[in-house]
Wavefront OBJ file of the C-alpha trace (Angstrom):
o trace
v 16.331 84.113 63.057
v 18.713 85.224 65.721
v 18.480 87.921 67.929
v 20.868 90.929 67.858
v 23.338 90.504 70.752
v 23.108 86.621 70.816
v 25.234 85.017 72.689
v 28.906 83.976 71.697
v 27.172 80.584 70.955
v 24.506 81.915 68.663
v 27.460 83.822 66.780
v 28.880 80.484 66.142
v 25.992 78.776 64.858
v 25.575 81.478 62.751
v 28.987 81.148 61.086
v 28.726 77.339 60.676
v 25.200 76.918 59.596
v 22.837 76.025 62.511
v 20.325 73.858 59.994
v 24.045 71.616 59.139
v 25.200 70.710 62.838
v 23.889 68.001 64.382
v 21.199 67.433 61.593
v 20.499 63.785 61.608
v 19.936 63.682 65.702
v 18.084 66.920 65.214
v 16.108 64.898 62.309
v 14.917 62.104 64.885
v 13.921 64.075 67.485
v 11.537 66.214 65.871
v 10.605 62.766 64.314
v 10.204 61.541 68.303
v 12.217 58.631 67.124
v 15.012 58.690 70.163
v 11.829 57.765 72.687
v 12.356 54.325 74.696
v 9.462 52.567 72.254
v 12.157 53.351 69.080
v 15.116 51.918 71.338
v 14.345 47.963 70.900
v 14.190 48.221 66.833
v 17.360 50.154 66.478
v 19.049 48.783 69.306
v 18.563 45.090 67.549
v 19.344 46.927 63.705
v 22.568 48.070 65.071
v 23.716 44.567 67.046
v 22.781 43.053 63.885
v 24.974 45.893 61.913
v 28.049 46.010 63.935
v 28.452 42.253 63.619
v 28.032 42.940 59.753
v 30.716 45.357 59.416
v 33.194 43.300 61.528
v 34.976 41.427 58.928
v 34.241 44.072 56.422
v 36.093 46.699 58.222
v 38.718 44.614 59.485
v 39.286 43.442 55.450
v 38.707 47.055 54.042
v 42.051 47.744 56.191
v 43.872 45.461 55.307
v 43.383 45.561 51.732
v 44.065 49.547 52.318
v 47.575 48.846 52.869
v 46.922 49.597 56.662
v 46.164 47.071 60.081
v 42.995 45.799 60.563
v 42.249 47.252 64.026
v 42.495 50.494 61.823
v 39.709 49.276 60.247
v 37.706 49.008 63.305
v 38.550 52.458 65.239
v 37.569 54.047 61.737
v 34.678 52.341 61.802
v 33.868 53.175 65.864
v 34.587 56.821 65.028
v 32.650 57.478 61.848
v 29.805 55.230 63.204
v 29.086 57.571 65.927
v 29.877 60.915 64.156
v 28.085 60.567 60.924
v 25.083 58.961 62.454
v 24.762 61.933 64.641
v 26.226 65.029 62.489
v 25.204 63.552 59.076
v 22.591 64.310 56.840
v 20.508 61.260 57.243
v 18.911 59.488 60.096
v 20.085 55.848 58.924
v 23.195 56.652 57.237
v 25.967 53.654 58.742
v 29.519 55.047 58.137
v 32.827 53.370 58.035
v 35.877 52.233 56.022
v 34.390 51.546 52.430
v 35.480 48.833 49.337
v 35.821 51.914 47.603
v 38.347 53.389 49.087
v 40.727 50.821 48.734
v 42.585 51.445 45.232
v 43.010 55.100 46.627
v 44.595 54.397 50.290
v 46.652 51.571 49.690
v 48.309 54.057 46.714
v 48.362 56.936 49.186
v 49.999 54.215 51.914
v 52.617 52.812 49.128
v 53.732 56.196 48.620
v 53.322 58.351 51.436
v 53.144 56.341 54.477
v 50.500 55.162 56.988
v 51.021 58.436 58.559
v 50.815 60.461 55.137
v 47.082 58.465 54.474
v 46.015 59.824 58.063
v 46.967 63.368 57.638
v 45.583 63.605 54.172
v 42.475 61.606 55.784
v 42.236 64.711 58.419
v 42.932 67.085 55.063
v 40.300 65.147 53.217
v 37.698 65.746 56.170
v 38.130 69.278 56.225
v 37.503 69.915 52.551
v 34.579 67.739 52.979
v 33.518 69.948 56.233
v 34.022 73.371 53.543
v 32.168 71.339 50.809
v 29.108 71.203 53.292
v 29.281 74.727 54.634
v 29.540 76.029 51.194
v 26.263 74.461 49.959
v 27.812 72.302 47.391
v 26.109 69.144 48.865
v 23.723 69.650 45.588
v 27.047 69.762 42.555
v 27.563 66.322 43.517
v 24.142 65.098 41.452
v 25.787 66.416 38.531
v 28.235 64.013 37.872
v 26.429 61.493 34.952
v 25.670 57.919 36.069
v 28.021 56.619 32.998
v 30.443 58.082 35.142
v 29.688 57.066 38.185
v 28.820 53.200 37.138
v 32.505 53.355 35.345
v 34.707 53.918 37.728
v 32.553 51.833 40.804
v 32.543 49.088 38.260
v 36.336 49.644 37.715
v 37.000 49.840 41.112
v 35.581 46.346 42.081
v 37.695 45.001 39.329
v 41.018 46.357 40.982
v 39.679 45.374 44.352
v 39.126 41.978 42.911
v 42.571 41.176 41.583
v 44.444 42.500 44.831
v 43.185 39.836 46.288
v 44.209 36.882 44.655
v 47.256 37.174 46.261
v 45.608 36.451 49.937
v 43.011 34.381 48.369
v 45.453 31.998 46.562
v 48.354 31.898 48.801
v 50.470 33.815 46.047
v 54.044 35.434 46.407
v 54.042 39.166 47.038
v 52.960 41.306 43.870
v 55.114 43.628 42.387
v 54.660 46.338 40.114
v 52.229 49.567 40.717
v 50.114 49.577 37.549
v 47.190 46.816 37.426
v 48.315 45.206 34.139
v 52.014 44.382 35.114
v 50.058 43.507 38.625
v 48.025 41.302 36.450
v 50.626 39.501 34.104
v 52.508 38.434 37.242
v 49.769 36.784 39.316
v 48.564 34.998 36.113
v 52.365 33.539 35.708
v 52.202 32.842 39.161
v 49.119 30.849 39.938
v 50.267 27.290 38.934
v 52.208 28.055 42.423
v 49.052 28.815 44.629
v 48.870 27.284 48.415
v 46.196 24.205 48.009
v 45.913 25.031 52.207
v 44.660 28.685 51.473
v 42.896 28.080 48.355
v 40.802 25.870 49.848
v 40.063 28.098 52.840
v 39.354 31.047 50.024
v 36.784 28.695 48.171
v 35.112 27.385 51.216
v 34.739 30.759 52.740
v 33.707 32.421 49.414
v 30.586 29.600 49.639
v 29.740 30.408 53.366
v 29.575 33.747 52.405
v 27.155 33.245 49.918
v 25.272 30.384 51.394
v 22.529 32.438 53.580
v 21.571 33.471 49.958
v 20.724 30.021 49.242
v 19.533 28.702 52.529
v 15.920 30.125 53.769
v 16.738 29.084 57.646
v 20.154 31.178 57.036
v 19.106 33.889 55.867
v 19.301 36.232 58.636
v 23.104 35.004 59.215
v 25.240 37.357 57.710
v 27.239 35.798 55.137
v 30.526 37.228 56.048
v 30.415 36.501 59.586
v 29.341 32.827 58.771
v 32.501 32.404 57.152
v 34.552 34.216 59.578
v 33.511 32.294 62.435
v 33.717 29.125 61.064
v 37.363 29.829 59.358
v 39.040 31.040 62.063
v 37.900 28.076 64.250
v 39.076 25.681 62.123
v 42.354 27.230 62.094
v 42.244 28.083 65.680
v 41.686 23.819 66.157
v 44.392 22.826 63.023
v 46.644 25.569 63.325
v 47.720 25.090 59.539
v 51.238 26.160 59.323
v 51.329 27.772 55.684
v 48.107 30.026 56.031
v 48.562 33.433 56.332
v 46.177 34.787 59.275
v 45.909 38.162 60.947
v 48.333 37.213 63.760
v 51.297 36.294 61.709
v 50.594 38.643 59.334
v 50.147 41.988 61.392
v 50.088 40.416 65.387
v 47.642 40.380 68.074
v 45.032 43.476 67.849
v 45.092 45.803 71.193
v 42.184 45.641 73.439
v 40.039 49.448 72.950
v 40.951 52.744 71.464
v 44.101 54.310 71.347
v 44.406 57.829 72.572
v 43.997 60.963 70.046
v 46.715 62.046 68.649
v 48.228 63.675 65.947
v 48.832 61.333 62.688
v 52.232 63.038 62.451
v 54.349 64.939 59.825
v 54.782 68.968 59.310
v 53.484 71.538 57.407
v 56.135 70.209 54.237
v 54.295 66.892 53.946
v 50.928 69.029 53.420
v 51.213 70.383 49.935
v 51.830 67.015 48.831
v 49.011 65.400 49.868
v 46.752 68.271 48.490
v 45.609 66.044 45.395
v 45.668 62.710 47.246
v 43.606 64.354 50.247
v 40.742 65.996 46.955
v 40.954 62.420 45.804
v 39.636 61.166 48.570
v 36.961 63.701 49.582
v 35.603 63.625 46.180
v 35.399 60.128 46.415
v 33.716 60.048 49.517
v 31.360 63.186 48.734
v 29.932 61.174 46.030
v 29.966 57.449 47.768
v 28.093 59.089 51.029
v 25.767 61.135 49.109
v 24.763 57.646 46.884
v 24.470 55.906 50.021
v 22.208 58.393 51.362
v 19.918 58.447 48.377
v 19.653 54.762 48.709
v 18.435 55.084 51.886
v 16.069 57.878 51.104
v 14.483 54.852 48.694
v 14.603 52.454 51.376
v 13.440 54.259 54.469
v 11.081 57.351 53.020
v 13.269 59.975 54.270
v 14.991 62.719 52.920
v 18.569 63.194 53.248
v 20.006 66.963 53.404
v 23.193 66.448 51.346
v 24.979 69.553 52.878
v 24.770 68.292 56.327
v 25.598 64.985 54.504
v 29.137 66.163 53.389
v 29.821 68.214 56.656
v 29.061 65.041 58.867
v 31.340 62.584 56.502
v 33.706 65.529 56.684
v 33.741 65.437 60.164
v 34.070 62.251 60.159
v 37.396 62.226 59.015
v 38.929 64.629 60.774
v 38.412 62.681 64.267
v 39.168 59.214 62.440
v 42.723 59.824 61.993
v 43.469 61.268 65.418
v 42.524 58.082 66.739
v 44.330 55.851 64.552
v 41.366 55.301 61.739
v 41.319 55.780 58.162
v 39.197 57.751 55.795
v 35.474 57.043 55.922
v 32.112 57.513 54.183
v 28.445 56.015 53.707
v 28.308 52.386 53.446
v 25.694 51.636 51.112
v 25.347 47.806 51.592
v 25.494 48.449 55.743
v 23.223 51.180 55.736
v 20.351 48.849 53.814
v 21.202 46.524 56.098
v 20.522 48.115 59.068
v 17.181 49.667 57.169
v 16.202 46.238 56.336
v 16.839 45.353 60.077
v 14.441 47.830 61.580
v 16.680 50.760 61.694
v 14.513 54.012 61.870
v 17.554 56.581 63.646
v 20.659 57.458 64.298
v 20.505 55.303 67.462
v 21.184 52.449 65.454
v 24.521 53.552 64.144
v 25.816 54.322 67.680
v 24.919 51.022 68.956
v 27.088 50.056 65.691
v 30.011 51.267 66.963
v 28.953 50.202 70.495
v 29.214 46.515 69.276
v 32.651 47.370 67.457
v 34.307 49.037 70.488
v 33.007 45.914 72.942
v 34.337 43.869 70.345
v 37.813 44.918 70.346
v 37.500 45.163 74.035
v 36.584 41.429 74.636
v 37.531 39.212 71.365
v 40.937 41.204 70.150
v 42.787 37.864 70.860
v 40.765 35.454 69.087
v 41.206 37.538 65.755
v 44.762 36.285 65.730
v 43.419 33.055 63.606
v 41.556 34.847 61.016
v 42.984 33.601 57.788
v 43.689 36.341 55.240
v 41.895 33.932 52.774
v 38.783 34.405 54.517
v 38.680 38.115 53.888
v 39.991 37.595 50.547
v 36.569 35.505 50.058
v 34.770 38.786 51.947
v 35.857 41.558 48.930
v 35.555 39.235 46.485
v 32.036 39.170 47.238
v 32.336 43.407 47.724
v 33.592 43.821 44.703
v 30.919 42.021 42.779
v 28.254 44.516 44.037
v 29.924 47.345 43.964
v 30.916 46.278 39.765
v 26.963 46.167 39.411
v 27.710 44.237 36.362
v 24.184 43.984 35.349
v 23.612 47.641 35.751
v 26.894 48.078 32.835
v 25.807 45.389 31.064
v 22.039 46.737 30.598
v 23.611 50.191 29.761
v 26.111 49.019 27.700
v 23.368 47.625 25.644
v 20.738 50.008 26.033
v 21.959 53.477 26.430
v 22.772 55.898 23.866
v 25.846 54.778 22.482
v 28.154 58.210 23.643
v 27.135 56.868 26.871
v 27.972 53.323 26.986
v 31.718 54.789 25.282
v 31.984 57.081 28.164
v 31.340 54.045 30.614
v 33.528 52.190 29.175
v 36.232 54.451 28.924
v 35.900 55.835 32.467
v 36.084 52.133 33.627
v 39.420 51.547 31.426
v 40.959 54.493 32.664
v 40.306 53.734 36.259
v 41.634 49.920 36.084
v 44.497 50.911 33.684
v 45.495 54.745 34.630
v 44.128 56.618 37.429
v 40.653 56.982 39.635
v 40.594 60.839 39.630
v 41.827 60.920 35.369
v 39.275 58.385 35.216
v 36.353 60.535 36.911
v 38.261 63.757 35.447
v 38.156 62.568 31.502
v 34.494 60.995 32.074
v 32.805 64.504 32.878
v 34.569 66.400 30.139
v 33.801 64.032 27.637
v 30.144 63.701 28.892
v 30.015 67.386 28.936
v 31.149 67.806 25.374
v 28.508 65.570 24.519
v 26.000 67.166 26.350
v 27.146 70.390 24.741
v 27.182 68.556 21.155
v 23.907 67.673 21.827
v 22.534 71.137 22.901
v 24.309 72.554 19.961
v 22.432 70.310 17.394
v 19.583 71.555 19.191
v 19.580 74.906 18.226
v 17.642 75.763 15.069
v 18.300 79.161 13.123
v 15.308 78.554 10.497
v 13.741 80.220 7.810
v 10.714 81.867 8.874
v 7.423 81.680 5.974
v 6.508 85.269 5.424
v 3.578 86.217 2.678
v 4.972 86.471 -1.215
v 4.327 89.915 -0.921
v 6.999 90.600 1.783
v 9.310 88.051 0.966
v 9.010 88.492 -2.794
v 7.287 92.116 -3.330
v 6.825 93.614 -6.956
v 8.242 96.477 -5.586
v 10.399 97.614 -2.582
v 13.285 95.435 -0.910
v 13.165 91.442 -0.323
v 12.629 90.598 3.392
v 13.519 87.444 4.773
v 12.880 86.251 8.303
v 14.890 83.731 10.600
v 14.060 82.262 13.776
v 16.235 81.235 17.073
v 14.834 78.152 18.143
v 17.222 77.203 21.378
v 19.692 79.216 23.588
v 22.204 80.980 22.274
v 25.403 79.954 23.249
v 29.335 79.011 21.985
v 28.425 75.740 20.353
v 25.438 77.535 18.223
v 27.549 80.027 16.881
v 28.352 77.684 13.379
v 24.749 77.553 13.232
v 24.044 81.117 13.207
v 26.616 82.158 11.020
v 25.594 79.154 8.148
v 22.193 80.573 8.674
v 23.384 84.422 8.320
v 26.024 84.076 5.162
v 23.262 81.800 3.308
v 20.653 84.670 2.648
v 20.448 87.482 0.543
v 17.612 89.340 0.528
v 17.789 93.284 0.940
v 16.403 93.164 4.172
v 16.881 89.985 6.906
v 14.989 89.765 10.457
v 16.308 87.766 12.582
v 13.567 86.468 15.593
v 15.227 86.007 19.405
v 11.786 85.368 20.955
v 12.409 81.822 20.951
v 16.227 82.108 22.568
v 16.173 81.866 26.132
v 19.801 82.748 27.197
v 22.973 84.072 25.236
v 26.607 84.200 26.121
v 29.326 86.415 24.798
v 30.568 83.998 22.277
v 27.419 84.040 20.375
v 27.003 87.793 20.922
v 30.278 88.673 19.442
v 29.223 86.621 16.555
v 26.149 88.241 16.131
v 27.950 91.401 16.396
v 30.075 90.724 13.321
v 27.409 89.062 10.975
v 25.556 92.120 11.593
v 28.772 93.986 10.602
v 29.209 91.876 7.794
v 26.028 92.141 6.300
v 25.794 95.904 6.350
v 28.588 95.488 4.264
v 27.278 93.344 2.190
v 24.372 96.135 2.033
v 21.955 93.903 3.738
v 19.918 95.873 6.168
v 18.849 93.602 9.581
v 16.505 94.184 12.065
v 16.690 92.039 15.286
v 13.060 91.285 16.920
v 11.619 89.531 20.546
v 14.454 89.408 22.628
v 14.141 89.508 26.314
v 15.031 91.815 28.818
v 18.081 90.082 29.515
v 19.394 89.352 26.459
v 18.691 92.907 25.052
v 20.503 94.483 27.906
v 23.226 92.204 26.853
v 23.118 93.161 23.273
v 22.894 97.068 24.528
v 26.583 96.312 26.889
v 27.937 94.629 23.735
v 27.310 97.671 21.673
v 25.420 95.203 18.945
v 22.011 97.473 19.616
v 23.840 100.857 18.960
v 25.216 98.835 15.096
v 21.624 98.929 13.932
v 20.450 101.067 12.025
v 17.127 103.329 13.190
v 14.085 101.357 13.321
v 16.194 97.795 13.060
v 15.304 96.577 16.876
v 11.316 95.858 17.261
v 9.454 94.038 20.123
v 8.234 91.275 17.308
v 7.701 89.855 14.463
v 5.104 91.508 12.928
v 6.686 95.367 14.229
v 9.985 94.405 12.140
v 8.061 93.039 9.122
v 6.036 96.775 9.203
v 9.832 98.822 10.226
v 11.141 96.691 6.725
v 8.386 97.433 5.042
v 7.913 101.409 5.943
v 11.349 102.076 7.290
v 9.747 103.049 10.328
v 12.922 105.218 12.136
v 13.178 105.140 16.272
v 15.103 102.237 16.110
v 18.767 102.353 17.987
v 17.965 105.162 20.256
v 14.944 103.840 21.394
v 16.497 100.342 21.740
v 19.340 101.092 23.754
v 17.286 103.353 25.901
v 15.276 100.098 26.872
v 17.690 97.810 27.415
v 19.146 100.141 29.721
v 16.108 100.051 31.558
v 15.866 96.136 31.337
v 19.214 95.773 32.832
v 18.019 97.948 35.681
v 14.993 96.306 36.681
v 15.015 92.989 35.341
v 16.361 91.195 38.352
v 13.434 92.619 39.866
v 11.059 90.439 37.922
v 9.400 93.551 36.386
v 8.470 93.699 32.805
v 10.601 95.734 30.671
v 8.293 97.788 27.848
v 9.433 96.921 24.262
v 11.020 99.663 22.327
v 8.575 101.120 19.630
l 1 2 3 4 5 6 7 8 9 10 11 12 13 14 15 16 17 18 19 20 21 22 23 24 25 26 27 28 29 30 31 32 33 34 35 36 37 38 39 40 41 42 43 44 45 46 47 48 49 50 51 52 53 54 55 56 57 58 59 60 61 62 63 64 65 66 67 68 69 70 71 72 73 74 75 76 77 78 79 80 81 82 83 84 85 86 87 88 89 90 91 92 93 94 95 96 97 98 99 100 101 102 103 104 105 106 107 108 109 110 111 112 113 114 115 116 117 118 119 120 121 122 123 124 125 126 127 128 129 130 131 132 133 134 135 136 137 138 139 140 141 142 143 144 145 146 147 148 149 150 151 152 153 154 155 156 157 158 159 160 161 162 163 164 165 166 167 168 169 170 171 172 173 174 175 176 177 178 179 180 181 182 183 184 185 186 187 188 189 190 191 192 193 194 195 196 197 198 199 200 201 202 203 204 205 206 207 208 209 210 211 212 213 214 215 216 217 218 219 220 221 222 223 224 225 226 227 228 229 230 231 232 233 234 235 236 237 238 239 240 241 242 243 244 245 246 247 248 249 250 251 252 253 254 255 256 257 258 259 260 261 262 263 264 265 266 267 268 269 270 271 272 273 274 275 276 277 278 279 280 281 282 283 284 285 286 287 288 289 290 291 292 293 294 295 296 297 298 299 300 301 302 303 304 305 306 307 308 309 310 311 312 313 314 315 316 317 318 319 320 321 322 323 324 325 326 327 328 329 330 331 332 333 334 335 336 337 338 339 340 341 342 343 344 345 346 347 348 349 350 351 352 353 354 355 356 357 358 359 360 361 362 363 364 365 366 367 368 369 370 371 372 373 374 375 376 377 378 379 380 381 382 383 384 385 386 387 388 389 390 391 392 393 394 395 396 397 398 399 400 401 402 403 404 405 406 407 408 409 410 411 412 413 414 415 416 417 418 419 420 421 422 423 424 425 426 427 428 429 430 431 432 433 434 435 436 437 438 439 440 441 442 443 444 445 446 447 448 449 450 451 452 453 454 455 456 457 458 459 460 461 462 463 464 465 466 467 468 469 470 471 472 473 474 475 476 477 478 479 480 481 482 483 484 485 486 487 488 489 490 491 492 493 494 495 496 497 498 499 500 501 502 503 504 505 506 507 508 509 510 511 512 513 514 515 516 517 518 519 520 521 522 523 524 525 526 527 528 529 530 531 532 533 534 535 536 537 538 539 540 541 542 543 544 545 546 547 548 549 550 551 552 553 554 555 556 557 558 559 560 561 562 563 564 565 566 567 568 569 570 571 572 573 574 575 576 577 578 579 580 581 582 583 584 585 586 587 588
């Protein structure tokens, strides 16, 4: 708690959040992990990182429409911030596969500068998104969902690059199919020179898989190294590399500054700038579950999203892109001996010497190369078993909702993709809930339900909440009896909304005038204070509102009076002090 009068400081924290800032480095060092005997194991996980996410970042860029040095400052910037302002202690952050389809369509119609600014805009939201506790909405979104538009993703990211893997003509077109249809008519004309430097890398990368003594080479850098010194030595005339695709990368950093535009180009990158922090809420907050799993920690997705958000703000002031948790880094640096932050700094450490030292020799890097890289990206991030297993397995609503969601994203749009995939699931859901709900027949002794003398009481039972999807159900169950008398049971009903209440409301009304007396029985607190606001209680006749069964069954039986009075005198009361907790008396 903070003391009255704090300082200026202390006010801030207080505004902000003081468990959110600087959670991860606050995380290790009540964990005593920045002490010198930690240094040598995170130290090593980062080297061993950083050389990891060289090609990767560098190929992320490109294939985001942007230069690859863009890659690398976002991946220098994010590295550092995340792994110190994040929500977990291992969390590696930098330009993602995922990101791709969006940028390169914010870049083809906005600009390099228009991707920053709604980069910076994107950070923000995340930075609100964090503040706001909403770190914990993000789990809601279904995994047929999630698994359709990842696995759609690395199917997009996979055909943009069989242009640079092939040695194709420029592509045309915006949408995937026509996209598509022209590289297929086009690959009788591929480059043999860059096809064979796109299969040859694409088998380096994968060779430490195969090969025990290479298995602690990463796969991409294999293939990096050894393509761009064999074109550094043959200097092949037709291959598209880095340096006569975009020039020679500058040595360091660039200065902060502004990504450019006015407040006019804002309110049109409003949806692309959501896009992307919804995008890379739900990509960091994976990432950091993974390595919850991997490293026994436990992420605090809050802090999460503020540190990613963060992130992104400072990326784009110094030339970077947008930003989140790399899944495939982050177990990699895990895997490495990575126990705290201090191996994601020393990420970025490697980066920044990097561009300080070997920006000239990146000139050779064929294009092919990288191709090879996100080919091999966009096979894990498909998870094609993981679809393939649900597809097969799951419930079949689910596997159409994956399928669908991955359709949409390859053939329409990521965010209608994502968009259509939660209402649809949550229709199900709500189908399901609704079939759920059980307004039965309750078995009362043949001398109440069928007396020799006095009225005909029959009983029916809520089994399930209450809600707009029940109300068919409750009205079949109301217009199919009868009998002089009908009790209908709420003890089993644990919530009600004003759709089913209204509904209630008129059966009731419809039954008196059928002449049909009914008593309602064993609802809550809650839900009779809600019946009370409605005016449903004050409908009922006296005597028609019990605590239970067995009181109604005696009130049909003896037209006990006391009923509405009494009733809405209690729920009254229940409204009043059931927040507290406190048990509400029953009305007699």
């Amino acid at each position: 708690m903070f003391r009255r009068g704090g300082t200026s400081a202390e006010f801030g924290m207080r505004i902000i959040g003081r468990d959110i800032m600087l959670f991860a480095a606050r995380e290790a060092l009540k964990a005593g992990l920045w002490s010198p005997r930690h240094w040598a194991g995170n130290i090593a996980a980062g080297v061993i990182v950083g050389v990891v996410a060289l090609p990767l970042a560098m190929a992320f860029a490109i294939a985001s429409g942007v230069k690859p040095e863009q890659g690398l400052y976002t991946a220098i910037v994010a590295g550092v911030v995340v792994s110190l302002f994040g929500g977990s202690r291992v969390q590696i952050a930098g330009p993602t596969g995922a990101f791709i389809v969006i940028l390169s369509g914010i870049v083809a119609e906005h600009g390099v500068a228009g991707l920053q600014l709604a980069t910076l805009m994107a950070g923000l939201m995340l930075c609100a998104f964090g503040l706001a506790r909403l770190g914990g909405v993000i789990r809601y979104i279904p995994l047929p969902v999630i698994l359709g538009f990842t696995a759609g993703i690395g199917i997009i990211i996979w055909v943009g690059q069989w242009q640079a893997f092939f040695g194709l003509p420029a592509v045309p077109g915006h949408f995937f199919h026509e996209k598509l249809w022209f590289l297929l008519r086009n690959l009788p004309r591929l480059d043999p020179v860059t096809t064979a430097f796109g299969f040859g890398s694409l088998a380096l990368v994968l060779l430490p898989r195969r090969v025990r003594i290479l298995q602690r080479v990463p796969g991409p850098l294999l293939a990096l190294v050894a393509a761009t010194v064999l074109q550094g030595v043959a200097q092949f005339p037709h291959l598209a590399t880095i340096g006569s695709t975009f020039g020679d990368l500058p040595r360091g950093l660039p200065l902060p500054h502004w990504p450019g535009g006015g407040l006019d180009r804002i309110v049109p990158l409003i949806g692309p700038a959501f896009t992307i922090a919804l995008l890379g809420a739900i990509e960091s907050l994976l990432s950091a579950v993974v390595a919850d799993g991997m490293a026994g920690t436990r992420h605090d997705s809050n802090a999460e999203l503020f540190g990613q958000g963060l992130a992104n703000v400072l990326s784009p002031l110094f030339g970077g892109i947008a930003a989140t948790g790399a899944i495939a880094r982050t177990a990699t640096s895990i895997r490495s001996g990575g126990t705290a932050p201090l191996a994601g700094v020393v990420h970025a450490v490697v980066l920044a010497l990097v561009l300080l030292a070997f920006a000239p020799l990146a000139r050779n890097i064929p294009l092919a190369t990288l191709a090879a890289i996100l080919f091999v990206v966009a096979w894990n991030m498909s998870e094609a078993h993981r679809v393939v297993r649900l597809v097969r397995h799951a419930p079949r609503a689910d596997a159409v909702i994956l399928c669908l969601t991955l359709l949409l994203t390859v053939f329409a749009d990521l965010v209608v993709a994502v968009n259509i995939g939660i209402v649809l699931s949550v229709l199900h859901f709500l189908r399901r809930m609704a079939s759920s709900v059980d307004v039965a027949p309750v078995t009362l002794p043949d001398a109440v339900s069928a007396p020799a003398a006095g009225p005909r009481v029959r009983a029916l039972r809520v089994r399930g909440p209450l809600f707009f999807a029940a109300v068919e159900s409750l009205r079949a169950a109301f217009r199919g009896e009868h009998a002089a008398v009908l009790i209908l049971c709420l003890e089993q009903a644990p919530f009600a909304d004003a759709t089913a209440l209204q509904a209630l409301d008129d059966e009731i009304a419809a039954a008196h005038g059928r002449g049909v007396r009914v008593i309602l029985c064993g609802a809550d607190p809650r839900i009779r204070a809600k019946l009370h606001r409605m005016g449903t209680l004050s409908r009922l006749g006296a005597g028609d509102f019990q605590p239970d069964l067995a009181a109604a069954l005696s009130a049909a039986q003896a037209g006990t009076p006391g009923g509405a009075e009494a009733a809405a005198e209690s729920a009254q009361d229940g409204a009043g002090r059931g927040a507290a907790g406190r048990t509400v008396p029953a009305p007699a």
